[in-house]
N, C-alpha and C positions, 0 to 999 in steps of 0.2 A: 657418632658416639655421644650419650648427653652428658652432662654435664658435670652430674653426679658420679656416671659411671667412669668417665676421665678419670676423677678424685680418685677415687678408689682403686684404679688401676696403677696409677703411679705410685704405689704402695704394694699393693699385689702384685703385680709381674717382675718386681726384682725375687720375692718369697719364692715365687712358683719359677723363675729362673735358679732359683738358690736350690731349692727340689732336686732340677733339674740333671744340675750339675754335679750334683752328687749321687745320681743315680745313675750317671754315665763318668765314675770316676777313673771307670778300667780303659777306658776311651781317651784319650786326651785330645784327640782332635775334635771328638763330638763337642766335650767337655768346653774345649774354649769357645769353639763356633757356639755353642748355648749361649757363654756370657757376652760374645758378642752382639748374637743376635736379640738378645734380652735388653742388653745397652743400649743396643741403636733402637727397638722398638720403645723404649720409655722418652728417650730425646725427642722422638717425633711425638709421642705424647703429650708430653710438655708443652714444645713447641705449640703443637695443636691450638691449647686454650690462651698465646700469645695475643692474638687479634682480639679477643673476648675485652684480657684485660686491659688493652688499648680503648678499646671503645665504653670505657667504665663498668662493664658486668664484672661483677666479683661472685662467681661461681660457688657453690658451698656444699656439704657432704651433711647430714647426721649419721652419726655412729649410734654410742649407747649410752646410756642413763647409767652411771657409777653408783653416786645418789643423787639425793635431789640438790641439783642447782649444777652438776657437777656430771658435764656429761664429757662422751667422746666428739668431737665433731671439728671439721677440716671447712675451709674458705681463703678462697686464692684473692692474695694481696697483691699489689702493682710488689712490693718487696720482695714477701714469696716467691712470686713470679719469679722474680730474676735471681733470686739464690736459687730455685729449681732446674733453673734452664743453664745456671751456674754448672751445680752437681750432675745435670745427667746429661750435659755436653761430652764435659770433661772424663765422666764413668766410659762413654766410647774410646777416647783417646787411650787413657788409661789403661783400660783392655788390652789393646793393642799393644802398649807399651808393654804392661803386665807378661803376656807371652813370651816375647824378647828376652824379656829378664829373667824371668823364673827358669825357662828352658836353659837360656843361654849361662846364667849362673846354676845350671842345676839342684835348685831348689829342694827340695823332701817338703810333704803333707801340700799337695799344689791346689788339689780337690778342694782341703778345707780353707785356702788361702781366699780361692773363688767364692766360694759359699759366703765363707763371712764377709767378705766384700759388696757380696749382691745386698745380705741381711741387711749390710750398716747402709747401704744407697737408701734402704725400704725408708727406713728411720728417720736418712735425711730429708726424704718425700714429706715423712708424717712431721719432720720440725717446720719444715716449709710452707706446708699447708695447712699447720695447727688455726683454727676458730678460736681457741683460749688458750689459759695459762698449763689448764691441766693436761691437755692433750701433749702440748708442747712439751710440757716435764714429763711426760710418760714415753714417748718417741725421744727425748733429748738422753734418757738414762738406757732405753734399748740401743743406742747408738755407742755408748761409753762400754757396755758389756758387748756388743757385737765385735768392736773392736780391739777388743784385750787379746785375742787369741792371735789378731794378725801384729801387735806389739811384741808379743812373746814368741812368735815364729820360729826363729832360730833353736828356741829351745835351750839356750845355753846359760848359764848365773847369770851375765849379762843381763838377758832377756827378760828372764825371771825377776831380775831385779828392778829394771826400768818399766817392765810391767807393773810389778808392783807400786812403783810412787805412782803409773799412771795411773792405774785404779782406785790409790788411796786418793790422792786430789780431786780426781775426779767426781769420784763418790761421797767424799768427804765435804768439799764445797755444794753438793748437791743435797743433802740432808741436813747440813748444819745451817746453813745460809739460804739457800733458792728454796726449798721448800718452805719455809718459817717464811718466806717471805712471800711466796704465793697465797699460803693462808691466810698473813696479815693481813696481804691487801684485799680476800674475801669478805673477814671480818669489818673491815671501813668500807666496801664498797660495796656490799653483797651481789657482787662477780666478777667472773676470771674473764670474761668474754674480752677479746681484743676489741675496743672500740675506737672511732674517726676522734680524735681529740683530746681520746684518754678516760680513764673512768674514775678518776681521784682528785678533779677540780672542787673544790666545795668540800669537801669530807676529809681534808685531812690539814694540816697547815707546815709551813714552810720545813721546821727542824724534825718533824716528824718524819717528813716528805725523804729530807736529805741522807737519814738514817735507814727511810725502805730501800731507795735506791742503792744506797751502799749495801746493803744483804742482798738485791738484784745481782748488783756490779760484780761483786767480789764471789756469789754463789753461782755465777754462772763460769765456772772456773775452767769453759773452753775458750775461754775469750782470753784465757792466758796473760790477764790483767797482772803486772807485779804487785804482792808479791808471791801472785799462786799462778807462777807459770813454769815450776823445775821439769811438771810432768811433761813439758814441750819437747826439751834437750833429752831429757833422759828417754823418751818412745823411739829415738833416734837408730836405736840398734834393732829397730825393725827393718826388713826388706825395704828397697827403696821406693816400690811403685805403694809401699804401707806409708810412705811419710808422705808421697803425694797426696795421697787421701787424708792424711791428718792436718796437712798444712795448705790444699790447695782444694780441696775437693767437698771437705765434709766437714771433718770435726773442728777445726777451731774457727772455718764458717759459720758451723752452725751457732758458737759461742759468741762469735761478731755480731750474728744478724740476732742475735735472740736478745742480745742487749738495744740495738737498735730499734726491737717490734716492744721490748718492752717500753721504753724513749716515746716511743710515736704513739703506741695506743694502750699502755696503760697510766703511765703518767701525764703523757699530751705534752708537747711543744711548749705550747701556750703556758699550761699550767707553770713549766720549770721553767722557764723563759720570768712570766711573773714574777715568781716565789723566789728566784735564784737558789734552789736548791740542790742545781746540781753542777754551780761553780765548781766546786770543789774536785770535780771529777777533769776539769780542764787541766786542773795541776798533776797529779795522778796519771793520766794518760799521757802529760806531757813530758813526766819523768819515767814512766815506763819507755816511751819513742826511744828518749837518748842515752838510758841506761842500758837497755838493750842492743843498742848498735855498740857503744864503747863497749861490750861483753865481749860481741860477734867478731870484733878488729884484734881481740888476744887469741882467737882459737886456731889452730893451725887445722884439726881435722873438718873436711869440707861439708858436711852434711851437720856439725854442732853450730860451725860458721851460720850456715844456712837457718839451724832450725831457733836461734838468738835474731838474726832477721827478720825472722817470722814475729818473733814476740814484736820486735818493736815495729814491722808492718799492720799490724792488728792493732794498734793503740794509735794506729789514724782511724781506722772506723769508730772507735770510742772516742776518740778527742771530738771527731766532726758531731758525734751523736750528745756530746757535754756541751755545744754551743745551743742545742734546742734550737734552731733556724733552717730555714728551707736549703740554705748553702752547704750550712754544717751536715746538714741528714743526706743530703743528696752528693753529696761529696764522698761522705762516710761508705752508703751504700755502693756508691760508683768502685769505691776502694776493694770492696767484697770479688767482685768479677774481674776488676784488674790484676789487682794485686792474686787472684786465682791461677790467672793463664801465664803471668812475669815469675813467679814462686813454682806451679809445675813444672816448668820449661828447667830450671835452674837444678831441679832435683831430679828430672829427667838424666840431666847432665852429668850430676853425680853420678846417678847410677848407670849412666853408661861406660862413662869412665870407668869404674870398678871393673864390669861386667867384660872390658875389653882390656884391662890392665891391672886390674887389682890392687888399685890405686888410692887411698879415702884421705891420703893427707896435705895440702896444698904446697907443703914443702918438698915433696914428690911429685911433682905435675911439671917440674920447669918441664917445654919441648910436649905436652900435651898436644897443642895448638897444630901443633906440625903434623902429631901421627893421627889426629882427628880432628880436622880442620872445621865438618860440621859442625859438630860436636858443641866446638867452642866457639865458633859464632852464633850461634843457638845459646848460648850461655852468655853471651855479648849482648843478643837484644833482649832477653830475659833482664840482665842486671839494668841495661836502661831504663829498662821498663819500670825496673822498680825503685831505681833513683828518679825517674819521673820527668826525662829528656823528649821532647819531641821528635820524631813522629812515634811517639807509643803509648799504649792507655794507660799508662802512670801514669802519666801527664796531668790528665785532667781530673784526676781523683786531686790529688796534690791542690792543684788551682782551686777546686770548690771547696777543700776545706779551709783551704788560706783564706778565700772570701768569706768563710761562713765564721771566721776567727775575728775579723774585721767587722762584718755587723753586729757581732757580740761584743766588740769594743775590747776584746782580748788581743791587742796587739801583740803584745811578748810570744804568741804564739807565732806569730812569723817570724822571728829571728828562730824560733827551736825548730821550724820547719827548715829555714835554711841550714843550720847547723847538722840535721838528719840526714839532710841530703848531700850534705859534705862526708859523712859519715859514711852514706850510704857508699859514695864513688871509693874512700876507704878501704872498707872490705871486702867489695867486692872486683873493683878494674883492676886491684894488683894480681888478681887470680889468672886472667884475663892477660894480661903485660905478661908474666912468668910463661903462661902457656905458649903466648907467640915469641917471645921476645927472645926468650933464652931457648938455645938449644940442650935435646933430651941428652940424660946423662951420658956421659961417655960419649962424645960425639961431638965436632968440631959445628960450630956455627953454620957454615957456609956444606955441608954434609947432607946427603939424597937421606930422606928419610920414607919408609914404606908409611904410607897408608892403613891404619888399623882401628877403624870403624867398631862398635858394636852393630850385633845384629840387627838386620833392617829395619824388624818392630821398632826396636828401641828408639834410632834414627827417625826415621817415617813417624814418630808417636812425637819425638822432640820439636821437627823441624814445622808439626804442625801446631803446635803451642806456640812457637816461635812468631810463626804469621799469625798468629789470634792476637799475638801483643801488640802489633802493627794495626791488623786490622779492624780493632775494639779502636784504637786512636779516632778512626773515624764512624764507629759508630757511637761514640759520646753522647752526640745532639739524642739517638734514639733512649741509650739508657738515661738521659735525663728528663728525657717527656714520661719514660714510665714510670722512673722515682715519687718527680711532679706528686703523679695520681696518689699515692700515698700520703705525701708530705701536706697535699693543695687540701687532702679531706678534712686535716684538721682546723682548716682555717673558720668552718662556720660556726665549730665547736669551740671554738676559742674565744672569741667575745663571752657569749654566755658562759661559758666555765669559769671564769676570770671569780 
């Protein structure tokens, strides 16, 4: 397959999977076998163009001429890359899980749950693979309406309503903030193209500089930056294989890495690094980290717990992306994939619990432990993972940004590194202690408790999330040779931009 035609299929074959499955809605075995089979044949796609971007080619698509200067057009980053291989891993897993759940909590509208699931993968294809700004914002805003309908799922005021703030921030941050701010930077630069180094060295000066980035920062409102992150908590009354995709899979990936590609190649390293313009963003991110855990330590219900974790795991990919350094960016990105497979695992977990006990509030879980012993060790390496304990890929996201905090001479950043990760074992090990520690209600300590699992999907979908947090620990070394390729382009561009 060349090269071009890869691009274009990892966009296309979630659509034509999405078709698919709603054309075989009266089916539900056809129906999921479609999205499985859809799922795994885009992973392998993905994968495919892996070796290319190891060996330096950066693969690239044209689409179409909008107007002039302002086209459609896709090319595979060492970053892309790995937020791709991120999303359409995970969309297998997913699936699986998906099954489990919907069935097993007998779900309503399951057809369109699929559909728009397969849509919002497409979306994250086209953010991953976006050439420029424009493409990216145009795939970045199909991904926010694709996923409205699985936020609102339940259909209930609830839903209606936590849809709603999602689409107002989402949308809201996206026209008042990121678009103004895409244009800007056409207007100084004359283009949107992602380039090695950045395209705003020379053309613009320090407090100007500090002011784009902040209409970046703050308009790219999936990256759930405080203080536009309510939409996070509140999507939370969606389906729970809907929060994996919001918090592990897609959408506030896509808000991470889109701050990142903006860091790396429209403002350049070098350039912010210079200028110091986006100091500012170190303090911001670093009060997002620990506002956000102090949030997630008040909430008894376990998936609000969760989805306040989220905010303040996202505001390590931006803190490491505010130091401008190969440590900082490579630490940040490293956080996108970890922090992807510790965070599904966890909400896997939730929703099996529900799905086998009907259970969402952690003052109701003492004795968990005991009737789903999986379950909650599965939930065990998960939370290490994302307090950042050896052997699991937290770890190392942690360690590079700590380093990339230190060549930026931002020390105070490691003591709020440590403080997070005290935070972290906080919220989440008493969950953890309660489910094994104490016996389920009504029932004496030392008492035979039955065994009561959720369905296999769900199990079999956790327990392999679980080893991906394990097994990412040791491929590190590889996710940081392909970051490297990213982070190393700017380097030639950097002298001369200066």
């Amino acid at each position: 397959m060349s090269e071009d035609v890869s691009i274009f299929a990892v966009m296309l074959l979630p659509v034509a999977g999405a078709f698919l499955i709603a054309l075989f809605h009266r089916q539900p075995n056809i129906r999921e076998a479609v999205t499985l089979m859809t799922a795994g044949a885009l992973a392998l796609i993905v994968l495919s163009l892996v070796p290319e971007i190891y060996a330096g080619a950066r693969p690239a698509a044209d689409g179409f001429t909008i107007l002039p200067g302002m086209e459609i057009a896709f090319r595979v980053e060492p970053l892309g890359m790995l937020f791709a291989m991120v999303a359409s891993s995970l969309w297998v897993v997913n699936s699986i899980y998906s099954i489990g759940y919907m069935r097993g909590n007998n779900e309503h509208r399951q057809t369109m749950f699929y559909v728009c699931f397969a849509i919002a993968i497409a979306a994250t294809m086209g953010v991953a693979f976006s050439a420029n700004l424009i493409t990216l914002f145009l795939f970045y805003e199909i991904l926010t309406l694709s996923t409205y309908p699985l936020v609102t799922h339940k259909a209930t005021e609830e839903a209606v309503r936590g849809g709603r703030i999602y689409l107002t921030i989402l949308l809201g941050t996206s026209m008042v903030l990121f678009l103004p701010a895409i244009i800007w930077t056409y207007v100084l630069s004359g283009t949107m193209d992602f380039t090695p180094g950045g395209i705003l060295a020379g053309k613009v000066g320090a407090p100007v500089a500090a002011v784009l980035l902040g209409l970046f920062v703050f308009g790219i409102g999936k990256a759930a930056l405080m203080p536009f992150h309510f939409w996070l908590p509140a999507a939370m009354v969606a389906p729970t294989p809907v929060s994996a995709l919001l918090h592990a899979v897609a959408v506030v990936k896509a808000g991470v890495f889109t701050v990142a590609k903006v860091v790396i190649y429209i403002f350049g390293p070098g350039f912010l690094s210079d200028t110091g313009a986006g100091e500012w963003l170190v303090f911001v991110a670093a009060f997002s980290l620990i506002a956000a855990s102090l949030i997630a330590m008040t909430k008894d219900n376990l998936k609000a717990r969760l989805a306040y974790s989220t905010v303040s795991q996202l505001a390590y990919v931006v803190l490491g992306a505010s130091f401008a350094n190969t440590m900082g960016l490579i630490g940040g990105g490293m956080q996108i994939a970890m922090h992807a497979a510790g965070k599904i695992t966890l909400f896997f977990c939730a929703g099996a619990i529900y799905v086998a006990t009907r259970k969402t509030e952690i003052s109701d879980m003492a004795g968990i432990g005991r009737t789903m012993p999986v379950t909650m060790f599965a939930f065990l390496v998960g939370s290490l993972s994302i307090i950042g304990l050896p052997p699991l890929g937290g770890t190392w996201a942690k360690w590079f940004i700590a380093a990339g905090a230190i060549d930026a001479g931002q020390l105070f950043v490691i003591a709020v590194l440590i403080v997070s990760a005290l935070l972290n074992i906080a919220y989440l090990l008493p969950i953890v202690v309660r489910g094994y520690m104490l016996p389920p209600p009504g029932m004496t300590r030392d008492a035979p408790v039955r065994i009561r699992e959720a369905p296999f999907a769900c199990v079999l979908a956790l327990s392999v999330t679980a080893l991906a947090c394990v097994v990412l620990f040791f491929l590190a070394g590889a996710i940081e040779d392909l970051l490297a390729g990213a982070v190393s382009q700017t380097e030639p561009l950097r002298a001369g931009g200066g």
